[in-house]
Backbone as ProteinMPNN parsed JSONL, in Angstrom:
{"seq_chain_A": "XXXXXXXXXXXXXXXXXXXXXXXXXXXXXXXXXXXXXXXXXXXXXXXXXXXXXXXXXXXXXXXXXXXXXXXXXXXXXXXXXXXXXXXXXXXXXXXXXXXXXXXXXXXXXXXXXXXXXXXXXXXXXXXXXXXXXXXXXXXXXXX", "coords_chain_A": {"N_chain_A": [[0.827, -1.189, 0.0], [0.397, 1.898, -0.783], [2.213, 4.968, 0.994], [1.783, 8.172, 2.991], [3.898, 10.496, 2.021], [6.843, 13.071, 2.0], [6.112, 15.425, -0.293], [4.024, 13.942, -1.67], [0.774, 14.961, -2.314], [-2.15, 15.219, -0.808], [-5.479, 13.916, 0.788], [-7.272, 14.415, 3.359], [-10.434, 13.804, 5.285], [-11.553, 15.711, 8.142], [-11.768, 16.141, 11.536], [-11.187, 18.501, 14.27], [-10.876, 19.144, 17.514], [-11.189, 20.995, 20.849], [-9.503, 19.876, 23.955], [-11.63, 20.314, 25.786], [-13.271, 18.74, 24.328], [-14.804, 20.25, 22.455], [-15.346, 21.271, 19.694], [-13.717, 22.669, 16.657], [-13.412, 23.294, 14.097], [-14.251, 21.149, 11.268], [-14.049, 18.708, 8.046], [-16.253, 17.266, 7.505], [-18.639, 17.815, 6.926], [-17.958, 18.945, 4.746], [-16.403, 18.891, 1.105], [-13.206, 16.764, 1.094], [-10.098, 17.753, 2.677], [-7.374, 18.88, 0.929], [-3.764, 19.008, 0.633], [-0.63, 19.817, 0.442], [2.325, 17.408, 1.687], [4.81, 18.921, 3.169], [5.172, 21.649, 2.455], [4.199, 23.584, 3.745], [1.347, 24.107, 4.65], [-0.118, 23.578, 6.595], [-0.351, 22.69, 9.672], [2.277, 21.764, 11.632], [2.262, 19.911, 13.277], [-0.174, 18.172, 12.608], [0.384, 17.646, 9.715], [2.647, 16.08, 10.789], [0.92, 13.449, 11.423], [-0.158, 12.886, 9.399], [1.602, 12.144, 8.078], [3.2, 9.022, 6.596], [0.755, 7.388, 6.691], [-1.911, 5.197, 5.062], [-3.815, 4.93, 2.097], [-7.372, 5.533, 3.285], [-6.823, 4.937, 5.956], [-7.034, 5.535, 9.309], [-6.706, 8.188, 12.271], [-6.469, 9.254, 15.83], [-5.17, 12.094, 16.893], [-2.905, 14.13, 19.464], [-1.635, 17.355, 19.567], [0.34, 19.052, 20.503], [0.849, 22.662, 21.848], [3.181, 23.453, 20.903], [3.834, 22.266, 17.95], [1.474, 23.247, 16.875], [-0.2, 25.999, 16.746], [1.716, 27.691, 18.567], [2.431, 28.787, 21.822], [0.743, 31.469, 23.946], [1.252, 34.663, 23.286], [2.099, 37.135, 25.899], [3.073, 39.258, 24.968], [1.864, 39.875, 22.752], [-0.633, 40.985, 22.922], [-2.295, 44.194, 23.468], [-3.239, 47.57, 24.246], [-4.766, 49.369, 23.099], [-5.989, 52.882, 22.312], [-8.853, 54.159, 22.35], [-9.319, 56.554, 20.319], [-7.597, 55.954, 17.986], [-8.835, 54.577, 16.703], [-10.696, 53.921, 14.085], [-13.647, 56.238, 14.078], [-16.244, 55.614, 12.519], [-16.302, 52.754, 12.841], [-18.021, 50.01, 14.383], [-17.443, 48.09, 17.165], [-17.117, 45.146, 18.412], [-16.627, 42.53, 20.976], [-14.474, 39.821, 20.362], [-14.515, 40.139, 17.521], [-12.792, 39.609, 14.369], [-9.989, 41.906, 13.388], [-8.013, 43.383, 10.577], [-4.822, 45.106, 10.807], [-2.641, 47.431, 10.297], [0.854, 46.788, 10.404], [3.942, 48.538, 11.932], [5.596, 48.472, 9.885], [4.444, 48.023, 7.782], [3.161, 46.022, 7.257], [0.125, 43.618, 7.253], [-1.668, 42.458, 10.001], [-3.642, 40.448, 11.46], [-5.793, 40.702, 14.301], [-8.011, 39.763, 17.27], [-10.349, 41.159, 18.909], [-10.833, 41.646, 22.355], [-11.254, 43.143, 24.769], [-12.986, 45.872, 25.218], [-13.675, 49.601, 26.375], [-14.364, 52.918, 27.317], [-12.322, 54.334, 26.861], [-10.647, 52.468, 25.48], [-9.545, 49.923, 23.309], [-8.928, 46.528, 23.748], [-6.702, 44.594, 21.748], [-5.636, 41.192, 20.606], [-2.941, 39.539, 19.071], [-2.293, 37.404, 18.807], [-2.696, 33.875, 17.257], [-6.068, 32.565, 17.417], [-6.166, 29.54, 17.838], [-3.925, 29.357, 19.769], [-1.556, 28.279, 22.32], [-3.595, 26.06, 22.447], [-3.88, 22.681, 23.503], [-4.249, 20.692, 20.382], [-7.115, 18.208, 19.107], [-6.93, 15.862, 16.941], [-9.105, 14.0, 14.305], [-8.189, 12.007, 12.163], [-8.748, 11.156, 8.824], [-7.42, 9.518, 6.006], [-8.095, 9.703, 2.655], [-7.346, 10.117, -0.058], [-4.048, 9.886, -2.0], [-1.622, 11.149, -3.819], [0.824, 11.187, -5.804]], "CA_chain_A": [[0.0, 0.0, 0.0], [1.173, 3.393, -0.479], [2.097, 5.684, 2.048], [2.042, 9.144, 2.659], [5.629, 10.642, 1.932], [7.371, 13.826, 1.678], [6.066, 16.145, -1.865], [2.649, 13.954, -1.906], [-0.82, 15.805, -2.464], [-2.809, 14.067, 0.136], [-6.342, 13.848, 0.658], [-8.179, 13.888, 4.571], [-11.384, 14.348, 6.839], [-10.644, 15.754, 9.641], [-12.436, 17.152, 12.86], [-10.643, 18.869, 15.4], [-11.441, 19.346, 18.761], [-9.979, 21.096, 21.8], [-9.181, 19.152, 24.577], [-12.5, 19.905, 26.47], [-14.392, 18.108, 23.441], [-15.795, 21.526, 21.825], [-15.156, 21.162, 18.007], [-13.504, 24.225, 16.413], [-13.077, 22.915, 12.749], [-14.224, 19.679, 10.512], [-14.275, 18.775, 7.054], [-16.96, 16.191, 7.276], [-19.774, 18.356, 6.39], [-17.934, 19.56, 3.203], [-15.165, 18.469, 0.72], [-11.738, 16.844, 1.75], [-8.978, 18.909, 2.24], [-5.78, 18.537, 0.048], [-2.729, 19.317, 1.194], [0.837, 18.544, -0.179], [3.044, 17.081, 2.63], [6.129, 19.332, 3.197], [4.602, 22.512, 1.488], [4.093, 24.37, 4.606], [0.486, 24.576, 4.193], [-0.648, 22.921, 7.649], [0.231, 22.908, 11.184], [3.717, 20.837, 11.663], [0.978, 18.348, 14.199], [-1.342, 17.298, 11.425], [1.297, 16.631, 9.056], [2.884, 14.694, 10.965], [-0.058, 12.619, 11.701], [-0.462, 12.216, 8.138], [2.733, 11.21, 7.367], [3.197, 7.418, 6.386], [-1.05, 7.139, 6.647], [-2.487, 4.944, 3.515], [-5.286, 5.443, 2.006], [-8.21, 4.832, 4.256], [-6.451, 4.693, 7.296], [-7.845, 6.874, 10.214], [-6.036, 8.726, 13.314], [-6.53, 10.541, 16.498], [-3.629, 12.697, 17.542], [-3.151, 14.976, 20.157], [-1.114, 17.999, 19.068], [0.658, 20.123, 21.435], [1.15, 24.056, 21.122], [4.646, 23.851, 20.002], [3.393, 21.781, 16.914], [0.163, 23.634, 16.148], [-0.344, 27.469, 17.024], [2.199, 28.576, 19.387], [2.216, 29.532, 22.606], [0.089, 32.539, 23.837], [2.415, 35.75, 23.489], [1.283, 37.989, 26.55], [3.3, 41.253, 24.519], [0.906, 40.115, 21.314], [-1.87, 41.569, 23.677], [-2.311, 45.812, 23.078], [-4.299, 47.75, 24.646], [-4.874, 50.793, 22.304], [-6.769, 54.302, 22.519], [-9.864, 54.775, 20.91], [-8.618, 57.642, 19.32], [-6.645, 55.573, 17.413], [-9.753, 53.653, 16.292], [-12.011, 54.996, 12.721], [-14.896, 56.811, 14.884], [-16.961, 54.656, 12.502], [-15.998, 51.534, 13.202], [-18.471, 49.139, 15.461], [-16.451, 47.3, 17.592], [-17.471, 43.759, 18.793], [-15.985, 41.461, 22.183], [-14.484, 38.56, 19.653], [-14.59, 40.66, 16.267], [-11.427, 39.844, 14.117], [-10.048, 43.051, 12.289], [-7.078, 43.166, 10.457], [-4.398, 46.057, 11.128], [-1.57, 47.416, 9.887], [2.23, 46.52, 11.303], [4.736, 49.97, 11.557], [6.434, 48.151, 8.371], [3.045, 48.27, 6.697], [2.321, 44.601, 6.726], [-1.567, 43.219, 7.876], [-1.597, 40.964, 11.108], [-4.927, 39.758, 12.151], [-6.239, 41.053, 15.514], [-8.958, 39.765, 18.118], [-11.499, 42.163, 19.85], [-10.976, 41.189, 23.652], [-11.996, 43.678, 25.753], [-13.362, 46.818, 25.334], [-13.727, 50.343, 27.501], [-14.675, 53.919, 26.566], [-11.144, 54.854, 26.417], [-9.322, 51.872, 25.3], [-10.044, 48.782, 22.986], [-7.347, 45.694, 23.542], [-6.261, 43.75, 20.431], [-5.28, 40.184, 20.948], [-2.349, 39.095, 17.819], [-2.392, 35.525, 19.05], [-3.826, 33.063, 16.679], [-7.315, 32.308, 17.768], [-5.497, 28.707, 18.601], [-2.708, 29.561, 20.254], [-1.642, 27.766, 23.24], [-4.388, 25.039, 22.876], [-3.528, 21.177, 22.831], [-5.842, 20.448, 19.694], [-7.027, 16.948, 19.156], [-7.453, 16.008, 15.923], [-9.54, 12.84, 14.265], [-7.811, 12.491, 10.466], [-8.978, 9.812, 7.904], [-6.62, 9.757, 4.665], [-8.908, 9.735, 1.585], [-5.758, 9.854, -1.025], [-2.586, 10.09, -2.051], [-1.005, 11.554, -4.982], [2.444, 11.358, -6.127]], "C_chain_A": [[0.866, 1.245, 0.0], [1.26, 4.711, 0.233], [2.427, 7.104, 1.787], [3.342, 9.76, 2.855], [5.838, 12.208, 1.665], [6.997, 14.368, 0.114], [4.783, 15.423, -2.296], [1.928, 14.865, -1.538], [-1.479, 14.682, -1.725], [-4.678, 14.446, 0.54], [-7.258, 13.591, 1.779], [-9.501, 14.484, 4.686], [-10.694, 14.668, 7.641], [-11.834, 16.232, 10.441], [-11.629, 17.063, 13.671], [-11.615, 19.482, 16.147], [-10.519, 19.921, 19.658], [-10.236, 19.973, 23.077], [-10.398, 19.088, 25.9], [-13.635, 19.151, 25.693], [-14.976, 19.003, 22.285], [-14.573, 21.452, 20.478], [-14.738, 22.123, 17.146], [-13.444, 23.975, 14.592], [-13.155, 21.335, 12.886], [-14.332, 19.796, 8.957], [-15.501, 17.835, 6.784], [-18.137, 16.187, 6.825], [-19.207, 19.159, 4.904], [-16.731, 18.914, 2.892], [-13.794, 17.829, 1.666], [-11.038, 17.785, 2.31], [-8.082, 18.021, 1.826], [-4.984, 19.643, 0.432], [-1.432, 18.952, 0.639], [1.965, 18.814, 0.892], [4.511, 17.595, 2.221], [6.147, 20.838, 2.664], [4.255, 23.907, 2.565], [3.019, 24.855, 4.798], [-0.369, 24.35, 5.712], [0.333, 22.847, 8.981], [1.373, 21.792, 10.879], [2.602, 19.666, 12.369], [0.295, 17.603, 13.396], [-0.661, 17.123, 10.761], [2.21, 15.842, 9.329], [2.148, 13.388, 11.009], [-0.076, 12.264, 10.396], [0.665, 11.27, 7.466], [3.002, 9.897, 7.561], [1.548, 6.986, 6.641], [-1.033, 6.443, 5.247], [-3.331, 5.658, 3.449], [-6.245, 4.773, 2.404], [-7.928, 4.365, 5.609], [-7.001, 5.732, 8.146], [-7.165, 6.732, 11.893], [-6.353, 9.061, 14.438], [-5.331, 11.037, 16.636], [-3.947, 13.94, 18.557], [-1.905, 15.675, 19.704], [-0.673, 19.016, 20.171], [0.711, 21.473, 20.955], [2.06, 24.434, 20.153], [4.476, 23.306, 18.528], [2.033, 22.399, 16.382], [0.357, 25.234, 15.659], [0.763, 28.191, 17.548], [2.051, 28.165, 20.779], [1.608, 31.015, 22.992], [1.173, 33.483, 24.198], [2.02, 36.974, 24.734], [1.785, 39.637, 25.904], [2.605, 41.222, 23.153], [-0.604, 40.714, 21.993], [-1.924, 42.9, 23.955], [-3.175, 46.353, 23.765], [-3.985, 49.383, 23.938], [-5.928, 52.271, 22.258], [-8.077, 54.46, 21.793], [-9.947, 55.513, 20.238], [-8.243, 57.706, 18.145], [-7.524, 54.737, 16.661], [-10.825, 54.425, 15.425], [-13.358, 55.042, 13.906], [-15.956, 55.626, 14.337], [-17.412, 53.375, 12.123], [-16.622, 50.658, 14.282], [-17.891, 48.504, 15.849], [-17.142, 46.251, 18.519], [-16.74, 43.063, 19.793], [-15.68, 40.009, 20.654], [-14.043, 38.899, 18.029], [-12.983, 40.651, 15.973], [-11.246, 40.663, 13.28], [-8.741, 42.739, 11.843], [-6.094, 44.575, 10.714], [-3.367, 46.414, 10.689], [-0.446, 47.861, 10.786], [2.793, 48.117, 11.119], [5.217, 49.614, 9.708], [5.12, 47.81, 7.149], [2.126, 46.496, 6.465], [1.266, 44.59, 7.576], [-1.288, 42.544, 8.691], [-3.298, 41.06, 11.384], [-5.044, 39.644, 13.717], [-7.774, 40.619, 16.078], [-9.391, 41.119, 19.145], [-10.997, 41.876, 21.237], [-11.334, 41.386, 24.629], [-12.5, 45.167, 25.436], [-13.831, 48.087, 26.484], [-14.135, 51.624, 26.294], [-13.933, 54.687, 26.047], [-10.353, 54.098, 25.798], [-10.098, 50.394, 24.369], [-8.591, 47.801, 23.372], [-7.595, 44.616, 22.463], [-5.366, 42.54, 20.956], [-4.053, 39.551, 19.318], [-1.97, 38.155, 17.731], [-3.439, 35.009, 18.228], [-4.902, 32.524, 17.564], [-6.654, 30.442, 18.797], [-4.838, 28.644, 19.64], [-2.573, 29.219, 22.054], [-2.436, 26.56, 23.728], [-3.774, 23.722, 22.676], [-4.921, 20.525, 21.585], [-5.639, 18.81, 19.41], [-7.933, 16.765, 17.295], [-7.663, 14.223, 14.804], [-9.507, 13.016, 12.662], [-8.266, 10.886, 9.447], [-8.35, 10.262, 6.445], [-7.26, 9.01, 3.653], [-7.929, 9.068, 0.283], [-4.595, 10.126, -1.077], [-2.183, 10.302, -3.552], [0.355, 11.397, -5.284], [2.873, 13.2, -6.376]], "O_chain_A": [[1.85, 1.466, 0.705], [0.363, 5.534, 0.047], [3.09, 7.462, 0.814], [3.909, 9.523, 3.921], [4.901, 12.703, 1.037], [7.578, 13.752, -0.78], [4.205, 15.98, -3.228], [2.207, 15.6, -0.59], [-1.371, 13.483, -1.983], [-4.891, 15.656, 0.459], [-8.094, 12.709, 1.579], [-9.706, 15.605, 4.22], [-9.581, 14.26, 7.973], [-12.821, 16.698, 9.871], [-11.166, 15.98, 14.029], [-12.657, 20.067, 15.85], [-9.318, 19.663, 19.582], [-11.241, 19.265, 23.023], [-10.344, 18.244, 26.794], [-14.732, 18.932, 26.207], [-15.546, 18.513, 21.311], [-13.348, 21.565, 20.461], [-15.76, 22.634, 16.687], [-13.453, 25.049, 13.991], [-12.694, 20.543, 13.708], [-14.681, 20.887, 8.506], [-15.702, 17.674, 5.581], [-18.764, 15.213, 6.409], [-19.931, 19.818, 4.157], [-15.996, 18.426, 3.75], [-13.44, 18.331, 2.733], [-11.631, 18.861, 2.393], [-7.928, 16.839, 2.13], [-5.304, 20.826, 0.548], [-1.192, 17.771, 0.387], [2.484, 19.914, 1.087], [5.245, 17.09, 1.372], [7.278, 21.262, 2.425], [4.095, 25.052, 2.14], [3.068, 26.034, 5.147], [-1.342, 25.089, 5.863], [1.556, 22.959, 9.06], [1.275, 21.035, 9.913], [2.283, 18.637, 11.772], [0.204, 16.383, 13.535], [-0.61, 15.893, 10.756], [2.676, 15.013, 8.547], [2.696, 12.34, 10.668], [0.012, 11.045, 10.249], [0.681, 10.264, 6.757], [3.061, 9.52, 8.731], [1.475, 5.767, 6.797], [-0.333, 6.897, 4.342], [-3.719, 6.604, 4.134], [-6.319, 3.575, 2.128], [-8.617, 3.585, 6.266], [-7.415, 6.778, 7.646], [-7.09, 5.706, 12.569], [-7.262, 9.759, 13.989], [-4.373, 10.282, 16.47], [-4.981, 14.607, 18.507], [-0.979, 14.923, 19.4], [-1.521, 19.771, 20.645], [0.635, 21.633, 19.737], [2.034, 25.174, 19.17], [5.087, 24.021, 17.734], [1.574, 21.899, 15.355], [0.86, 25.634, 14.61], [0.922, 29.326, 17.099], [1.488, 27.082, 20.936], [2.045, 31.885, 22.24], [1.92, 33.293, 25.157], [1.506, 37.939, 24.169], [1.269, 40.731, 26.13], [2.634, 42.209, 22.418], [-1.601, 40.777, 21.273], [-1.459, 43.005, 25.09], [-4.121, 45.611, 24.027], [-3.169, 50.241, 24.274], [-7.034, 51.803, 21.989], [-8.157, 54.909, 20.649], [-10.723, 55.336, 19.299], [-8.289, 58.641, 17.345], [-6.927, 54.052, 15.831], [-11.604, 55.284, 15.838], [-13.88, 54.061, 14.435], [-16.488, 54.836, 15.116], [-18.362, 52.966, 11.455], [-15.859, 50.446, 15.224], [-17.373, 47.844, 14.948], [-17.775, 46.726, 19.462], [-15.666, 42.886, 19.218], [-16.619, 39.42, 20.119], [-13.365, 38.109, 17.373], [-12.108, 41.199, 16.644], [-11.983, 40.626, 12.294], [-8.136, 41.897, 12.506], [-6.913, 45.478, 10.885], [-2.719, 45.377, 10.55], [-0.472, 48.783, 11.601], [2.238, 48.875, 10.323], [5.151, 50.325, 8.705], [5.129, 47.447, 5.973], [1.127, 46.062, 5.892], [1.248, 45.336, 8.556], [-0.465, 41.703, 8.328], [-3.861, 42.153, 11.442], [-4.53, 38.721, 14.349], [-8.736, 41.05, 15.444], [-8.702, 41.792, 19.911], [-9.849, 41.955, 20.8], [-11.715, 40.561, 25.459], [-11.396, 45.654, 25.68], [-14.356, 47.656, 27.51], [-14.216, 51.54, 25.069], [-14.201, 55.514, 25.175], [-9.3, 54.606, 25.41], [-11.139, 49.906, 24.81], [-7.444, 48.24, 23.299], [-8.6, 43.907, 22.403], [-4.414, 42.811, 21.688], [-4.758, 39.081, 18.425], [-1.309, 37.776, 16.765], [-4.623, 35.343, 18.249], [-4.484, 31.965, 18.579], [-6.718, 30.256, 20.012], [-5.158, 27.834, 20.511], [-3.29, 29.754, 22.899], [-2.289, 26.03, 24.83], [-3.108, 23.593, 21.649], [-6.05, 20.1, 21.83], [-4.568, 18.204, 19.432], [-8.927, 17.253, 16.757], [-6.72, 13.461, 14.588], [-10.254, 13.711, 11.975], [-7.906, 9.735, 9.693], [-8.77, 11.252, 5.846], [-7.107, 7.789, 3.625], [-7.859, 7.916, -0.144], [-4.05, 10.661, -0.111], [-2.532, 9.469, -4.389], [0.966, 11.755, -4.277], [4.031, 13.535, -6.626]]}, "name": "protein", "num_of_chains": 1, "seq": "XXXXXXXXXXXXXXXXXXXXXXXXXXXXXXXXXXXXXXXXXXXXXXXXXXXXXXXXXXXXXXXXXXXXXXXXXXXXXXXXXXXXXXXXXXXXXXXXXXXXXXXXXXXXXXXXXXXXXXXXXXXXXXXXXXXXXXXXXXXXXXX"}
């Protein structure tokens, strides 16, 4: 049987879960996902899991931080002026905006707390720090 290897296009289900059960992402209600192993397209955790899988084989894995997301950064956590915030701009507990770095690049910011003087911006992936658990069934394999 042929296994999954280094530069294959690969082919899973998946549902992940965090580690109290609560489900944050599946594919099982829509399409596969494809992926090509080594491509940098997926957490380092799930491709390992995939790696050497046939086709039709099926996983759990538990994925630590250092292999998924991270660790949570407590200086990726801002707490900025409303001043500093477009007047009309609704602002949401949870709402992800995107923002621009001094060097002009976009990072992707969480809502987290809000005040009348101050919003705080979270620049931790939504993951970050969780052990995710993740239930993979390998569909195909490509060369």
């Amino acid at each position: 049987m042929k296994k999954a290897e280094h530069g294959h296009t690969v082919t899973v289900h998946y549902t992940g879960t965090l580690q109290d059960g609560s489900e944050f992402d599946s594919s099982r209600d829509r399409d596969p996902f494809t992926f090509t192993i080594g491509a940098g397209q997926v957490i380092r955790g799930f491709e390992q899991c995939v790696l050497g899988m046939c086709e039709g084989e099926a996983h759990t894995v538990t994925i630590p931080p250092a292999d998924a997301y991270g660790e949570r950064v407590a200086e990726l956590v801002m707490e900025v002026d409303r001043q500093q915030v477009p007047s009309d701009l609704v602002l949401e507990l949870g709402q992800m905006l995107e923002v621009g770095q001094p060097d002009g690049q976009p990072v992707q910011v969480t809502v987290v707390a809000l005040s009348d003087e101050t919003v705080t911006l979270d620049a931790n992936p939504p993951l970050a720090g969780e052990e995710l658990v993740f239930a993979i069934e390998c569909v195909s394999i490509l060369d």
